[in-house]
py3Dmol code that shows the C-alpha trace and the ligand (Angstrom):
import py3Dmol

protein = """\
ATOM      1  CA  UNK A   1      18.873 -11.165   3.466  1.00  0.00           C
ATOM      2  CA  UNK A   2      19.262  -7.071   3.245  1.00  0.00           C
ATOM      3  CA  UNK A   3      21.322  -6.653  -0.088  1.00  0.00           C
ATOM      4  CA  UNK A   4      19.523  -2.748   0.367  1.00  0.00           C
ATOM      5  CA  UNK A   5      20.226   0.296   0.769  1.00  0.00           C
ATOM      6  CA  UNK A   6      17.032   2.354   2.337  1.00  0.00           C
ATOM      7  CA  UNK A   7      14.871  -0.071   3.540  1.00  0.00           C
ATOM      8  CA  UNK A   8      14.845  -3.342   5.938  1.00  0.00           C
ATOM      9  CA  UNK A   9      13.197  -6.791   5.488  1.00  0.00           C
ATOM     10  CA  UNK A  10      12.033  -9.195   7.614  1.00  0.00           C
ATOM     11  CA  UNK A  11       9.965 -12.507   7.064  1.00  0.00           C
ATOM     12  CA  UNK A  12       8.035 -14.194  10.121  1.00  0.00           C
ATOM     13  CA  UNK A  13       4.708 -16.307  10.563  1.00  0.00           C
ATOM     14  CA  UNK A  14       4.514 -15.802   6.450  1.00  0.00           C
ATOM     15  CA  UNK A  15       4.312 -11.837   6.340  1.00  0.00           C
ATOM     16  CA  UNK A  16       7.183  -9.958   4.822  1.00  0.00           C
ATOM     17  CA  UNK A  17       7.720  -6.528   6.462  1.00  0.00           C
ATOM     18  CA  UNK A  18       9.321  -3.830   4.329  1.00  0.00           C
ATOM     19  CA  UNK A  19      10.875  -1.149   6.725  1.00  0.00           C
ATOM     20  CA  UNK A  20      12.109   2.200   5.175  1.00  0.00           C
ATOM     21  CA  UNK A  21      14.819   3.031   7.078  1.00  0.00           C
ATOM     22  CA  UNK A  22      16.473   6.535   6.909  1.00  0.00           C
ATOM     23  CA  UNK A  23      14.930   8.280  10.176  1.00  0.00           C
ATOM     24  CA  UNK A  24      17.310  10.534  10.260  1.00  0.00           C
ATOM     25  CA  UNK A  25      15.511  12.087   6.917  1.00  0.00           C
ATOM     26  CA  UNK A  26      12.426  11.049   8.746  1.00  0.00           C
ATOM     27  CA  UNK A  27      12.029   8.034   6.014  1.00  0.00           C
ATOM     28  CA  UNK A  28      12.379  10.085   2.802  1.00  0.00           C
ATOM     29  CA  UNK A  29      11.452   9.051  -0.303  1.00  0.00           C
ATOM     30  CA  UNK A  30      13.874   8.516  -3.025  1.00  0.00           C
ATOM     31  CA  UNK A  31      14.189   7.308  -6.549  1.00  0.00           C
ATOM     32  CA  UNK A  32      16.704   4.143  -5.356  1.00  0.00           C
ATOM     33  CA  UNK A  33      14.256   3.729  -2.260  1.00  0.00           C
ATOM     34  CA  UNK A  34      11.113   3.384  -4.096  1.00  0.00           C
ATOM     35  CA  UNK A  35      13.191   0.907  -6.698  1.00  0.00           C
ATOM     36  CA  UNK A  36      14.242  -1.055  -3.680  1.00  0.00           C
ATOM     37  CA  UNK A  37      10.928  -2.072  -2.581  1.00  0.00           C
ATOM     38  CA  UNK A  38       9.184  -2.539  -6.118  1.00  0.00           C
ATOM     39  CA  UNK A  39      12.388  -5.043  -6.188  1.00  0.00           C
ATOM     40  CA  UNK A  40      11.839  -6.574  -2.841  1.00  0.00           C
ATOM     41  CA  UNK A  41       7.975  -7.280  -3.593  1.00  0.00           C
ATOM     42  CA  UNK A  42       8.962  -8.614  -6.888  1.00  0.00           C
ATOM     43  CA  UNK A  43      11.547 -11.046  -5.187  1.00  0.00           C
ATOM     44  CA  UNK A  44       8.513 -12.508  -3.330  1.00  0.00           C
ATOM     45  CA  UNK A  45       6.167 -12.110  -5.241  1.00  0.00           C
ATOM     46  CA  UNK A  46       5.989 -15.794  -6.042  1.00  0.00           C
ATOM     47  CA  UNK A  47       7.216 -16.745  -2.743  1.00  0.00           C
ATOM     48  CA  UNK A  48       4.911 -19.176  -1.083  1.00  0.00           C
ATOM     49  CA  UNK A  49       6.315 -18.356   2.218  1.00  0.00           C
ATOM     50  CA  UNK A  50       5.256 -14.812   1.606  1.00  0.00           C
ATOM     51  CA  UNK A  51       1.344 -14.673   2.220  1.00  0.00           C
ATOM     52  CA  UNK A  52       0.703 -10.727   2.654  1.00  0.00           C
ATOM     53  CA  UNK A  53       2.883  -7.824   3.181  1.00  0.00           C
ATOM     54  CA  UNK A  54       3.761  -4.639   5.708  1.00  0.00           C
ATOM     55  CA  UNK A  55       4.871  -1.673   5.138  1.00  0.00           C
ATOM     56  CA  UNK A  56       6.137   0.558   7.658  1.00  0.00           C
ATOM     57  CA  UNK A  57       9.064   3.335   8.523  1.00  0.00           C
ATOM     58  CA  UNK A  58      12.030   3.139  10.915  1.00  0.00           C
ATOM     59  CA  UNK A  59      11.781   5.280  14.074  1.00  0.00           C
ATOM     60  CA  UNK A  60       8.326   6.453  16.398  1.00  0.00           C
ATOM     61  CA  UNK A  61       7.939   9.997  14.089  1.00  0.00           C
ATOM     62  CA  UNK A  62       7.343   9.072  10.393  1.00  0.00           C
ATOM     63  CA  UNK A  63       6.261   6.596   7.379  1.00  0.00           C
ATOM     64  CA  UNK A  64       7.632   8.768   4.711  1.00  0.00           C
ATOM     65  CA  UNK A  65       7.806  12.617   4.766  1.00  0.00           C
ATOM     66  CA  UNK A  66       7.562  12.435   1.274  1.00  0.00           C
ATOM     67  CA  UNK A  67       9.790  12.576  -1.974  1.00  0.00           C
ATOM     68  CA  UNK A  68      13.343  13.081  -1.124  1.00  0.00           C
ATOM     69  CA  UNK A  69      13.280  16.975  -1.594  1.00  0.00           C
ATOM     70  CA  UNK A  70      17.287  17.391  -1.682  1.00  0.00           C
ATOM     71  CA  UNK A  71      16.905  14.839  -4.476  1.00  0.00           C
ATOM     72  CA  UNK A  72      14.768  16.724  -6.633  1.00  0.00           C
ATOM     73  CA  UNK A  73      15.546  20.696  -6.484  1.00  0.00           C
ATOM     74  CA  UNK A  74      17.407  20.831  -9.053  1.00  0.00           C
ATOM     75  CA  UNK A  75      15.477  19.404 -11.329  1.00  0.00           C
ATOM     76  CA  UNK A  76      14.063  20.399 -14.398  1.00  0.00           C
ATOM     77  CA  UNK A  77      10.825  19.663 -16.300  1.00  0.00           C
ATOM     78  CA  UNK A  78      11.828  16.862 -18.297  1.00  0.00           C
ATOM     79  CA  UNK A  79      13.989  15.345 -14.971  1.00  0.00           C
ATOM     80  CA  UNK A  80      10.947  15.840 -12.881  1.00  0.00           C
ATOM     81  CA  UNK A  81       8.808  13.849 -15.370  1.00  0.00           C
ATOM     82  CA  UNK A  82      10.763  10.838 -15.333  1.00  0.00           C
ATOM     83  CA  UNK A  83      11.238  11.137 -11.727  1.00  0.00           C
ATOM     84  CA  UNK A  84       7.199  11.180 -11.553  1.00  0.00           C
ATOM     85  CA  UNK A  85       6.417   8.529 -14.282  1.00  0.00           C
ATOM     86  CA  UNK A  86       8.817   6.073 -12.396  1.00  0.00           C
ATOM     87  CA  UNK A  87       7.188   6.841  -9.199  1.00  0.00           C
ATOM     88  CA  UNK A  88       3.621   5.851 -10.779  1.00  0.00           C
ATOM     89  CA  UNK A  89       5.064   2.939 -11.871  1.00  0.00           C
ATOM     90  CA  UNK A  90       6.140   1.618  -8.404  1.00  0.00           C
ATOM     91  CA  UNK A  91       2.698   2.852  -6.622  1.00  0.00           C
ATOM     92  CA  UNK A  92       1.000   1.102  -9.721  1.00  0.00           C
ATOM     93  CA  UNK A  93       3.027  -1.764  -9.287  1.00  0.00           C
ATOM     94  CA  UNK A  94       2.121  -2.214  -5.402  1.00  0.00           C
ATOM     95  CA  UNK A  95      -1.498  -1.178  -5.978  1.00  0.00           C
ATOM     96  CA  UNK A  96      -1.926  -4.175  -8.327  1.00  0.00           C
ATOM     97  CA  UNK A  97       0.204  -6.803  -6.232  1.00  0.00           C
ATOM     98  CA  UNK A  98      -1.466  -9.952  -5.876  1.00  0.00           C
ATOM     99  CA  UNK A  99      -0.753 -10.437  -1.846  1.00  0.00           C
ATOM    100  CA  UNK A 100      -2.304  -8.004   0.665  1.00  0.00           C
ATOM    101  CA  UNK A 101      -0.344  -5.355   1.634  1.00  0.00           C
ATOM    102  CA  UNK A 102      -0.605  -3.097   4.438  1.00  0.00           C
ATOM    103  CA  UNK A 103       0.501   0.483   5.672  1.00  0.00           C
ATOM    104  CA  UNK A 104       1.317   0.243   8.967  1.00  0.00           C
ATOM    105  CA  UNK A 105       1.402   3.887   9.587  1.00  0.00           C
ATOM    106  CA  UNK A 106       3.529   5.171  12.417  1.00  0.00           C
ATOM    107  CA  UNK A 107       4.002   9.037  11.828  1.00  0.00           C
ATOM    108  CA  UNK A 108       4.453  11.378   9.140  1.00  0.00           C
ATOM    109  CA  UNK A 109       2.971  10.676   5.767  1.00  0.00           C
ATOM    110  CA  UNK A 110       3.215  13.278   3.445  1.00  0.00           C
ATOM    111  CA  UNK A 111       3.302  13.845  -0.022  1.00  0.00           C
ATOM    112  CA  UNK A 112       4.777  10.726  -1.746  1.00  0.00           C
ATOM    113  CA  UNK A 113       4.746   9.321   1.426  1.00  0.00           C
ATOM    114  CA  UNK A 114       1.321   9.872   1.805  1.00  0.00           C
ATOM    115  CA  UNK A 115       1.057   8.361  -1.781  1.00  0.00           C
ATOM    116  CA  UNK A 116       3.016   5.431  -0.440  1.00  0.00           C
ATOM    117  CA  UNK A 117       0.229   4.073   1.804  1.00  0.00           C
ATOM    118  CA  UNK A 118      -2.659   5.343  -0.395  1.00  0.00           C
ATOM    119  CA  UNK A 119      -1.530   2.443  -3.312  1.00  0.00           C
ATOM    120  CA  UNK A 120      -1.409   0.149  -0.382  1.00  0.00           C
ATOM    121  CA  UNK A 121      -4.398  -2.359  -0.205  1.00  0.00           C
ATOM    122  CA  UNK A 122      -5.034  -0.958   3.547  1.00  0.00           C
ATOM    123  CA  UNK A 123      -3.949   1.442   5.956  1.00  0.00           C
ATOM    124  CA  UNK A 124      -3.599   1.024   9.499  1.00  0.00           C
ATOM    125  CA  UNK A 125      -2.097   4.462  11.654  1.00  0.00           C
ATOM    126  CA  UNK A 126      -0.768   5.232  14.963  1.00  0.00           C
ATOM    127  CA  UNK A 127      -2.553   7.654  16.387  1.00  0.00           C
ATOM    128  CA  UNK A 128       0.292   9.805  16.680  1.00  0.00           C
ATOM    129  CA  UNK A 129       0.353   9.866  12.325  1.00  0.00           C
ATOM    130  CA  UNK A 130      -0.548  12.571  10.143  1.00  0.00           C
ATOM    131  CA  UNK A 131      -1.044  12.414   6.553  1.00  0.00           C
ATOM    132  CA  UNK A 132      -0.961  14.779   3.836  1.00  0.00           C
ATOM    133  CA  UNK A 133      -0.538  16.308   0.356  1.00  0.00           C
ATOM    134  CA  UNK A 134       1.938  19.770   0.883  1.00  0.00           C
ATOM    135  CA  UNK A 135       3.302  19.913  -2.261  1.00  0.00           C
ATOM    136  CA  UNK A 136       1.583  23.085  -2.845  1.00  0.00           C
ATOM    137  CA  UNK A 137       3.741  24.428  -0.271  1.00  0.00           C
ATOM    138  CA  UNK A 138       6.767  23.915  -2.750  1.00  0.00           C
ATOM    139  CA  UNK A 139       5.129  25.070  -5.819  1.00  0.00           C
ATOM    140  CA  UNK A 140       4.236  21.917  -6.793  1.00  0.00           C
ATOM    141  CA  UNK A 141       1.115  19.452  -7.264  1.00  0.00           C
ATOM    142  CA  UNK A 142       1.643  15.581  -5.851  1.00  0.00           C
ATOM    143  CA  UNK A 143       3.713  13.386  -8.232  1.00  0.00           C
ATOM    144  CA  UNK A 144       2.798  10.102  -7.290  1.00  0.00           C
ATOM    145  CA  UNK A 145      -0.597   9.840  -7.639  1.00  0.00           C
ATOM    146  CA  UNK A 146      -1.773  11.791  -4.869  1.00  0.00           C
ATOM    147  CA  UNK A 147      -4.537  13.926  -6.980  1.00  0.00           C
ATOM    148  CA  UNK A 148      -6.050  10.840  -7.783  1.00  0.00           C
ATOM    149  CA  UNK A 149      -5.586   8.423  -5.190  1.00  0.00           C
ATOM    150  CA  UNK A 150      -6.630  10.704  -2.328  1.00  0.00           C
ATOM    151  CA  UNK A 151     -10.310  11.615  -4.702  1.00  0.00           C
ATOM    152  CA  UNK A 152     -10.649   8.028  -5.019  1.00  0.00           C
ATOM    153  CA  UNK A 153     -10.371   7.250  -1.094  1.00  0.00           C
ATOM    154  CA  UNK A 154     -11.925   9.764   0.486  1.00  0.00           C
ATOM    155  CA  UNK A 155     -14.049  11.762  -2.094  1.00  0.00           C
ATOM    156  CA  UNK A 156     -13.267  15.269  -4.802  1.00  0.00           C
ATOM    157  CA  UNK A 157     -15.037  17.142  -1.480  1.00  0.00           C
ATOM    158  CA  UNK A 158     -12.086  16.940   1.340  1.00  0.00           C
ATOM    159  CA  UNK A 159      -9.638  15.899  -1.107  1.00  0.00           C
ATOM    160  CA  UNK A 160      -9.597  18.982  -3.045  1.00  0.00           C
ATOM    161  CA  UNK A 161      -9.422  20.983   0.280  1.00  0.00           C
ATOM    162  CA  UNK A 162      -6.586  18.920   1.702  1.00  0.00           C
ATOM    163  CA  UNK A 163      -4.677  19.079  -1.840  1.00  0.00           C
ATOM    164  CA  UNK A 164      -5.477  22.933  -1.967  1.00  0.00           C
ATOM    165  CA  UNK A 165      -4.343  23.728   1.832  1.00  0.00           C
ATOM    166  CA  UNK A 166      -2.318  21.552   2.407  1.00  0.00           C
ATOM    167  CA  UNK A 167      -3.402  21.233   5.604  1.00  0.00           C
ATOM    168  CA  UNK A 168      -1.877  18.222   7.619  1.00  0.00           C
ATOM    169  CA  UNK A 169      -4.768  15.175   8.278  1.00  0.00           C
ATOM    170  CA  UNK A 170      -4.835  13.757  11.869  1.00  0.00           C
ATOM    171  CA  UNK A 171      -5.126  10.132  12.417  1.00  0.00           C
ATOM    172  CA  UNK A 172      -9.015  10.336  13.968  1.00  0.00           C
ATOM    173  CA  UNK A 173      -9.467  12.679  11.165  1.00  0.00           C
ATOM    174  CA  UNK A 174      -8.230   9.707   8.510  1.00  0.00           C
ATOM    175  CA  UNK A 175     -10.549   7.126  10.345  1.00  0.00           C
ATOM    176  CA  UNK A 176     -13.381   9.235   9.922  1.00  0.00           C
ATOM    177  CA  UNK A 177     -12.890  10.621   6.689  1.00  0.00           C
ATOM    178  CA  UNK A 178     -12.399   6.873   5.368  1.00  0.00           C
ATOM    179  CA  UNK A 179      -8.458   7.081   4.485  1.00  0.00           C
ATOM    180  CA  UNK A 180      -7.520   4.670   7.337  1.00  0.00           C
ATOM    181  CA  UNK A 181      -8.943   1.405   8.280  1.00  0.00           C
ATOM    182  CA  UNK A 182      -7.964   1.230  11.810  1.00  0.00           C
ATOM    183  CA  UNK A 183      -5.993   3.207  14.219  1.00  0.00           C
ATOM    184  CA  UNK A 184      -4.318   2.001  17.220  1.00  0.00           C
ATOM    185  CA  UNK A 185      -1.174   3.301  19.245  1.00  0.00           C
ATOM    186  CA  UNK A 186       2.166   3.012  18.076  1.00  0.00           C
ATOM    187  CA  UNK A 187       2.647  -0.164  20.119  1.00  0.00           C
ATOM    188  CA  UNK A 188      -0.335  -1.968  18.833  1.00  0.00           C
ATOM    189  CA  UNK A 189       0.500  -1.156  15.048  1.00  0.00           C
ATOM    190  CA  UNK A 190       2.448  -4.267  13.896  1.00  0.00           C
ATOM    191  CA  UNK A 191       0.384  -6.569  15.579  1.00  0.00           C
ATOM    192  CA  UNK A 192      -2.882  -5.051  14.119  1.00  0.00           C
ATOM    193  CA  UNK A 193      -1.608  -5.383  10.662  1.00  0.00           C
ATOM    194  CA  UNK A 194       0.053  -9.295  11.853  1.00  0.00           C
ATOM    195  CA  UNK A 195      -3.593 -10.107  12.717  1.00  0.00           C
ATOM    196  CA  UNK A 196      -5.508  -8.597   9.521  1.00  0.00           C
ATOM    197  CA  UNK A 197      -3.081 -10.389   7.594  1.00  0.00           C
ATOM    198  CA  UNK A 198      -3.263 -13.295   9.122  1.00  0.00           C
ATOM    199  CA  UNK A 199      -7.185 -13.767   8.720  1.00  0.00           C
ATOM    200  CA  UNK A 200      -6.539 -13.365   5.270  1.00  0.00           C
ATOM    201  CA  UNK A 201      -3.614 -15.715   5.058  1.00  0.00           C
ATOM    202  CA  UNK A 202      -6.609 -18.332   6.039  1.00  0.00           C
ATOM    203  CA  UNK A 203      -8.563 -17.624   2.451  1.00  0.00           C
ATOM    204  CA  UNK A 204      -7.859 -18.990  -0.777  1.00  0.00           C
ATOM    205  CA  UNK A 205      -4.897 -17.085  -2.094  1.00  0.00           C
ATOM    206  CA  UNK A 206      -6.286 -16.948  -5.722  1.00  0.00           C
ATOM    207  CA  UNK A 207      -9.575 -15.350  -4.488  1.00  0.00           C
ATOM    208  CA  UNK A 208      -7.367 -12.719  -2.531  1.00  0.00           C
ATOM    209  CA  UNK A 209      -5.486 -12.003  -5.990  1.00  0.00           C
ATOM    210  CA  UNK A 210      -8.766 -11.865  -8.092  1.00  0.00           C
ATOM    211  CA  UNK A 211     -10.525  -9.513  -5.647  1.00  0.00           C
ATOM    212  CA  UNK A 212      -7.443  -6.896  -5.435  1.00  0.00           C
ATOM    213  CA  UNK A 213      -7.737  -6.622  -9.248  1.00  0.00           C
ATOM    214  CA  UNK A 214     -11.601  -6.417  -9.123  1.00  0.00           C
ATOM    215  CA  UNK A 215     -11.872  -3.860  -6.946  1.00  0.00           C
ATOM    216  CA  UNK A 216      -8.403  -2.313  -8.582  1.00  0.00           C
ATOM    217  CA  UNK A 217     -10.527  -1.938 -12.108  1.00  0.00           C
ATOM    218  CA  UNK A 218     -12.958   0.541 -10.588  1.00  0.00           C
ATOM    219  CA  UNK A 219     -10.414   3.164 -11.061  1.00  0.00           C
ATOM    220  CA  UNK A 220      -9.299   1.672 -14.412  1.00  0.00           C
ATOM    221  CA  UNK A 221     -11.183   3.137 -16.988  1.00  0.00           C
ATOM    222  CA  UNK A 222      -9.512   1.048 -19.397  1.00  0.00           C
ATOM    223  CA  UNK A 223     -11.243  -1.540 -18.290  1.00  0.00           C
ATOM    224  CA  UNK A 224     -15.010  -2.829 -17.351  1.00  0.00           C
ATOM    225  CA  UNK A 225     -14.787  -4.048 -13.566  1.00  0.00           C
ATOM    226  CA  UNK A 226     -17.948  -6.035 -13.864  1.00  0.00           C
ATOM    227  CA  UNK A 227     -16.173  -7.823 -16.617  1.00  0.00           C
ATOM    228  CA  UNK A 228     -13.265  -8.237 -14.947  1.00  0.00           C
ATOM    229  CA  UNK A 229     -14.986  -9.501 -12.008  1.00  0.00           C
ATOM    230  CA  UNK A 230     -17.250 -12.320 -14.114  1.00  0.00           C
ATOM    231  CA  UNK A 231     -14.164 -13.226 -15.183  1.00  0.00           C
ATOM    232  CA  UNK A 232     -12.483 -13.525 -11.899  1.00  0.00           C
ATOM    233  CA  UNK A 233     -15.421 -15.765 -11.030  1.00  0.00           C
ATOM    234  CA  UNK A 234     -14.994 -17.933 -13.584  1.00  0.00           C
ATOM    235  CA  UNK A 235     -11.820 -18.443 -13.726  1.00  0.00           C
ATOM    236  CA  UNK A 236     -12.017 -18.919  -9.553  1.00  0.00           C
ATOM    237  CA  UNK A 237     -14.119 -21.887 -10.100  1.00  0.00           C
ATOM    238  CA  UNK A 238     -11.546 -23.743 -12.456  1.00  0.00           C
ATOM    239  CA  UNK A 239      -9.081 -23.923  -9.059  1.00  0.00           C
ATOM    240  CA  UNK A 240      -8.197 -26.321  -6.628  1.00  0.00           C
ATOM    241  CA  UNK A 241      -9.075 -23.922  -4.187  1.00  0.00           C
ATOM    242  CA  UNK A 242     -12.599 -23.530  -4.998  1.00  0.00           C
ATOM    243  CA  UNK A 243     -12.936 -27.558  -4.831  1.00  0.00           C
ATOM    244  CA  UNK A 244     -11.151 -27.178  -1.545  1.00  0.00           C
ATOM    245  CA  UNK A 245     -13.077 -24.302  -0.158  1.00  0.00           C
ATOM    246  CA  UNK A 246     -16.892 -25.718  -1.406  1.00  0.00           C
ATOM    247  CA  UNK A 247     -15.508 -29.629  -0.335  1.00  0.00           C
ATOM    248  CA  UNK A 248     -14.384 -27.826   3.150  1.00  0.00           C
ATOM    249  CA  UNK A 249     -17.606 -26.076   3.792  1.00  0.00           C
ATOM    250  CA  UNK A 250     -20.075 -29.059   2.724  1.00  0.00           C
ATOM    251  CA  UNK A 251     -17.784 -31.126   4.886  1.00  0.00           C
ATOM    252  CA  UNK A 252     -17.600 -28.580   8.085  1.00  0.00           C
ATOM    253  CA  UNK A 253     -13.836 -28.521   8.000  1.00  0.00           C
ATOM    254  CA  UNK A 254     -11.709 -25.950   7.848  1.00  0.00           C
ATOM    255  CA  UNK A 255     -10.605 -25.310   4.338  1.00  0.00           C
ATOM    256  CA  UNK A 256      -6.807 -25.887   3.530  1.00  0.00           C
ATOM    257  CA  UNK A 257      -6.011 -23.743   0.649  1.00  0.00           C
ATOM    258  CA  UNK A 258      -2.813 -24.189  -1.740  1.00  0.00           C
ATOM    259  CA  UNK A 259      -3.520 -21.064  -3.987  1.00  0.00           C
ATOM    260  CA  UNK A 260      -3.669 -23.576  -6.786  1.00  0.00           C
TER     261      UNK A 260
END
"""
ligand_1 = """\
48
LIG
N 12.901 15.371 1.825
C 14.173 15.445 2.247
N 14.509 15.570 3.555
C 13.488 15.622 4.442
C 12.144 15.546 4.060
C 11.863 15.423 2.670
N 10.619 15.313 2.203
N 11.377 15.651 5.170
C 12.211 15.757 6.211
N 13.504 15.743 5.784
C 14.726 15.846 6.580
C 14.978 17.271 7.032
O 15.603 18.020 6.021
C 15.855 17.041 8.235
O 17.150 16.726 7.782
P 18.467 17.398 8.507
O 18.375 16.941 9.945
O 19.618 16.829 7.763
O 18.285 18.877 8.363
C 15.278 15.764 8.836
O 14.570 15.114 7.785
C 14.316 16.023 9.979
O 13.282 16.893 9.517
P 12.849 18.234 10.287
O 12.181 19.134 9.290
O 14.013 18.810 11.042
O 11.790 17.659 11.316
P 10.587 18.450 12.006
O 10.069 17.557 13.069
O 10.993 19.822 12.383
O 9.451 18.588 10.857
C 8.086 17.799 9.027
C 8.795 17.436 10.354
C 7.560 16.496 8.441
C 6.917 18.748 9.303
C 9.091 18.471 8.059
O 10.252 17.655 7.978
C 8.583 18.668 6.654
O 7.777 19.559 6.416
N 9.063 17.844 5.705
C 8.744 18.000 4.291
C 7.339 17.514 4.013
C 7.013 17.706 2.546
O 6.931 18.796 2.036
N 6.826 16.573 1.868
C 6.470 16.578 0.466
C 7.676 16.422 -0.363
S 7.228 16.350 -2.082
"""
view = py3Dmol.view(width=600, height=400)
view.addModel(protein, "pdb")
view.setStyle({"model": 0}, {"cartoon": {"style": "trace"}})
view.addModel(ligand_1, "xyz")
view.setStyle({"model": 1}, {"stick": {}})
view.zoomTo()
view.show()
């Protein structure tokens, strides 16, 4: 099933996991990497089989420690643009999917790597992980979305600190500051993220979708979330799902959904 490059898949008990996997450049981000896993979400992205998703890194030490820097160096303005604008696209891309997905963070997360987990829906660390934004250490602000993820998760207060210092965030740290939803050791990561998705996998798969893009339009200022969200609701109630779910509740069953 691998026809890629940088990163490892794996289906089981209806989760795909997405492994980057070049720890010897402790999971480094770049441009065909981030291409391979828009593709592999967009493979099974219909995929009934496929009910939520992780995303992890090879090896004990790191997630991503960032944008492939080797890659970029030579770069110049225009270059660094594109290289930028494609990397929005593929954190936009998994910020908007319509199946959970998790970060299973087990190290290092730094710049785009940081970026990585901050599109995903949540985060779970190791409590060996550190995230972070050192771009500025390079001359550079964060590419993929960092200056405005990282504001939107964890408020302009810390963020602008840790964008300014670049000062590396410790696991705890991410609990308490909000960027993390749970951290566990290294050995407990996978299952963590097996169980959240699980409970989820027992909800109506429609719902799931609507409520990613409800709570996705409160950074959209294109759009008005409480719109989108009446909408959601209506168009929730014209599904088998919602029969299924009411019929199951009235009934004191357990509901059966089809995401139809
Ligand atoms: N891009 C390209 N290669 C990277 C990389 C990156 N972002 N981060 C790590 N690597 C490579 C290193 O060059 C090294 O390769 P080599 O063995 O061929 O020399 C290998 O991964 C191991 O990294 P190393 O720096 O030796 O590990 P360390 O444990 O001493 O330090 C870090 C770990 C994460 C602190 C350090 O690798 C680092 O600062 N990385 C860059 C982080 C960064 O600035 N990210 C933002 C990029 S926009």
């Amino acid at each position: 099933m691998n026809e890629y490059k940088y990163i490892l898949l794996q289906i089981e008990d209806n989760i795909l996991t997405i492994t980057i996997n070049r720890p010897d450049k402790l999971n480094a981000l770049n441009a065909q990497l981030l291409q391979e896993i828009k593709a592999a979400l967009t493979t099974h992205r219909d995929n009934d089989a496929v009910k939520g998703v992780i995303l992890t890194g090879s090896g004990k030490k790191a997630f991503a420690a960032g944008a492939d820097i080797s890659e970029f160096a030579s770069f110049d303005g225009e270059r660094a643009k594109k290289l930028s604008r494609d990397g929005h696209t593929v954190m936009d891309y998994i910020e908007a999917y319509p199946k959970p997905v998790i970060a299973a963070v087990n190290g290092f997360a730094l710049g785009g790597g940081c970026e990585l987990t901050m599109c995903c829906h949540l985060r779970v660390a190791s409590d060996n992980a550190r995230f972070g934004q050192p771009e500025v250490n390079l001359g550079l602000p964060p590419g993929y979305g960092g200056t405005q993820r990282l504001v939107q998760l964890i408020g302009k207060t810390k963020a602008m600190e840790y964008l300014l210092t670049a000062d590396m965030i410790k696991a705890d740290a991410a609990l308490q500051l909000g960027l993390v939803n749970y951290v566990v050791s290294q050995d407990e990561l996978l299952d963590k993220c097996k169980s959240i998705l699980q409970k989820i996998a027992t909800k109506g798969p429609i719902a799931v979708a609507q409520t990613i893009d409800c709570v996705n339009a409160v950074a959209d200022e294109s759009r008005n979330g409480f719109e989108v969200e009446i909408n959601a609701f209506g168009t929730c109630f014209d599904t088998e799902d919602f029969k299924e779910g009411t019929g199951a509740f009235l009934e004191k069953r357990k509901a059966e959904f089809k995401g139809k």
